[in-house]
C-alpha positions, 0 to 999 in steps of 0.5 A, spaced: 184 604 869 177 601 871 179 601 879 183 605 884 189 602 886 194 605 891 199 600 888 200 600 880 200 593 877 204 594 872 211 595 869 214 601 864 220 597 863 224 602 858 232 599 859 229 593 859 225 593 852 232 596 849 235 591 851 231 585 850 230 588 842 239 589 841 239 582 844 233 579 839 236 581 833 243 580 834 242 573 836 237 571 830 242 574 825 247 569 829 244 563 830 243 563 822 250 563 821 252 558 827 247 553 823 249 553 818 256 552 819 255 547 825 252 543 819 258 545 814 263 543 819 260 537 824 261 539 829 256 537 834 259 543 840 257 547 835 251 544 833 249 544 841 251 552 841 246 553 834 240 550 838 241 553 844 242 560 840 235 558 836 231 556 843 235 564 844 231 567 839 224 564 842 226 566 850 228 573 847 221 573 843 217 570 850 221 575 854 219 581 849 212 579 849 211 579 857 215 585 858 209 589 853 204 584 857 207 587 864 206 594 862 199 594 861 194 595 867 189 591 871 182 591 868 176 588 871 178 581 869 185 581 871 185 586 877 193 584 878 195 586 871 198 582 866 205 582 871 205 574 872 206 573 865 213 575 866 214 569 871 211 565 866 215 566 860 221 565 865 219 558 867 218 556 860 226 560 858 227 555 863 224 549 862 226 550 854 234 551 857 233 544 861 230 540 855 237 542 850 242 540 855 238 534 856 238 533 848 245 535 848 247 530 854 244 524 849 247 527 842 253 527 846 253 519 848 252 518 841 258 521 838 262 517 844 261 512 841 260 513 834 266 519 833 265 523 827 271 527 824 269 535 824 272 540 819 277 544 825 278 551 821 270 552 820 268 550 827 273 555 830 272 560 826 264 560 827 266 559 835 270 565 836 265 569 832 260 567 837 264 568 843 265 575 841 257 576 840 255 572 846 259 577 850 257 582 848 249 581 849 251 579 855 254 584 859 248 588 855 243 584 858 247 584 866 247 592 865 240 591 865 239 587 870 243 591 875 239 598 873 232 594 872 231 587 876 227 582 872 226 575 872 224 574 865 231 578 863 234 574 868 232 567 864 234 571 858 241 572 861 242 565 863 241 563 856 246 568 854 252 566 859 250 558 857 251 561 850 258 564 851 261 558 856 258 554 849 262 559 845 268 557 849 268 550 850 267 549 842 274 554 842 277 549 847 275 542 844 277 545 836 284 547 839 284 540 843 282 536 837 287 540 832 293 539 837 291 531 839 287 529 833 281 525 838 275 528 836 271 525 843 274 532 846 268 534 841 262 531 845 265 531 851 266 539 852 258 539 848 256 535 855 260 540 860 257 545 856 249 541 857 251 542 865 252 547 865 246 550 862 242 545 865 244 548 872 242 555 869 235 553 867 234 549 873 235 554 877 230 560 873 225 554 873 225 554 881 225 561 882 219 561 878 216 555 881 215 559 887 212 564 885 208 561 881 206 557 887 205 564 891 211 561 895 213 566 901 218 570 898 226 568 900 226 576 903 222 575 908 220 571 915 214 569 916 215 568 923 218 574 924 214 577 921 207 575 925 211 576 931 211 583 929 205 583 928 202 581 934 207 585 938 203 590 935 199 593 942 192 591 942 193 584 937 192 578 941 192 573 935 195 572 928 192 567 923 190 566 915 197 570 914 199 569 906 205 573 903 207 572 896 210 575 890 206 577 884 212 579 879 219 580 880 221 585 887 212 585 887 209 583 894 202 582 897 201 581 904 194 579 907 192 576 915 186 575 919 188 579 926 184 578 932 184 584 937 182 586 944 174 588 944 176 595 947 182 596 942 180 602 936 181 596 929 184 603 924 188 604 930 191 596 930 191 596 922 194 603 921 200 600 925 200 594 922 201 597 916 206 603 919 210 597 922 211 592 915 213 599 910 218 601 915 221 594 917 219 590 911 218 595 905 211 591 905 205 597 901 201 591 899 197 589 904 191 587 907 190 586 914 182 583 916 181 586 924 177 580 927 174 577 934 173 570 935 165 572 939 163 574 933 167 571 927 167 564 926 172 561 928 170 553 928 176 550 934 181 555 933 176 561 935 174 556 941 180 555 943 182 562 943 176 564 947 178 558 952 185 560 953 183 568 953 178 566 960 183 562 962 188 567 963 184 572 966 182 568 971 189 567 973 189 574 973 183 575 979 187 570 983 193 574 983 
């Protein structure tokens, strides 16, 4: 480690690892076989499943590729560590969901209005092989959410459950084709399914924009927090307050304070740091003790100064 640092920058995410591994191979294995049998059977539901189990197998691989980028620590050239990749692979994931479901809505408009005949005993068989699949990666992938909180293994998840509702919806509208014989049940499960995968992707795409954006996390207040702050004793002022996610469950704070000139500044920095541990699990923070009579603070300082004097001659006069 080129530098100390009292927060680790970096992830060992073992029960994710063995997860996204079970996942990726299973998934690859299966994803061949439903091609091949979307080809055979014309089924576009199946076809839809295929190609949002092959956009799987390249989420996985992304997924896998940020969880070893994370485990590695900070260096002189990225003295946050690699931990923003796995946000970025998970905007990708999402952005990748959101692009099939459209792919899937157009495909589906298509075979409306041209129908196309589809084999029912092959498209059924593939699809309830894939339930039984897409179920059990699944509850592998939530087993390692609740043990492990991963936004990257989260738009992996999402990725499985639009699989297994694909996998249902092309049991459905098989047993609805052989019972009626319209085969517009076909495309029209294929577009229930697209929404819902497009809600999932769309969903991971605005969590990782926000991080991304170093958005203020939803946990926490901004403007609770900086009254907390300025309750602090010997605080007067709060100002170029930041509070953002590096990764999933990964959080920095920064701020500019302005205290009174006869406070001890470490006593007023201990007790910010003391008070956002306890009430806001905060570790990661960084608090500058300035004052306007010496720090330039253009309009703003003068302000303050003014408005300081103020109060104080309204003091005397009481």
């Amino acid at each position: 480690m080129y530098d100390f640092h009292h927060l680790p920058h970096m992830k060992v995410q073992t029960t994710s690892k063995k997860a996204l591994w079970t996942t990726l191979l299973l998934t690859t294995f299966f994803t061949i076989v439903e091609i091949v049998g979307g080809i055979l059977s014309n089924s576009l539901a199946l076809l839809s499943d295929s190609a949002h189990m092959a956009s799987d197998v390249i989420a996985l691989g992304l997924s896998m590729f940020a969880i070893y980028f994370a485990s590695r620590p900070p260096n002189k050239k990225f003295t946050f560590g690699y931990l923003r990749f796995e946000i970025i692979a998970s905007f990708l994931n999402g952005l990748a969901l959101v692009i099939i479901s459209i792919g899937i809505f157009i495909e589906g408009i298509r075979r409306f209005i041209h129908p196309e005949s589809i084999q029912f005993s092959f498209m059924l068989t593939i699809a309830t092989i894939g339930f039984v699949v897409n179920l059990v990666l699944t509850i592998v992938l939530s087993r390692s959410i609740k043990e492990e909180e991963n936004l990257n293994v989260k738009s992996a998840l999402w990725h499985f459950i639009g699989d297994l509702l694909s996998s249902i919806g092309v049991i459905i509208s098989a047993i609805l084709i052989y019972f009626t014989g319209l085969y517009m049940f076909d495309p029209l499960i294929s577009i229930i399914i697209g929404a819902i995968i497009f809600v999932g992707g769309l969903k991971i795409v605005r969590e990782s924009y926000f991080i991304l954006m170093d958005a203020v996390p939803h946990e926490f207040d901004i403007e609770r927090i900086r009254a907390d702050i300025l309750s602090i004793e010997g605080v007067e002022d709060v100002h170029e307050l930041h509070i953002w996610s590096i990764s999933t469950n990964h959080y920095s704070l920064t701020a500019h304070v302005l205290i009174h000139e006869h406070i001890q500044p470490f006593c007023v920095i201990l007790a910010i740091n003391e008070m956002l541990k306890e009430r806001y699990n905060l570790s990661h923070v960084t608090v500058q003790v300035e004052h306007p009579s010496i720090h330039q603070h253009g309009e703003y300082g003068k302000k303050f100064l003014e408005k300081k004097k103020n109060m104080h001659v309204d003091l005397r006069e009481i």
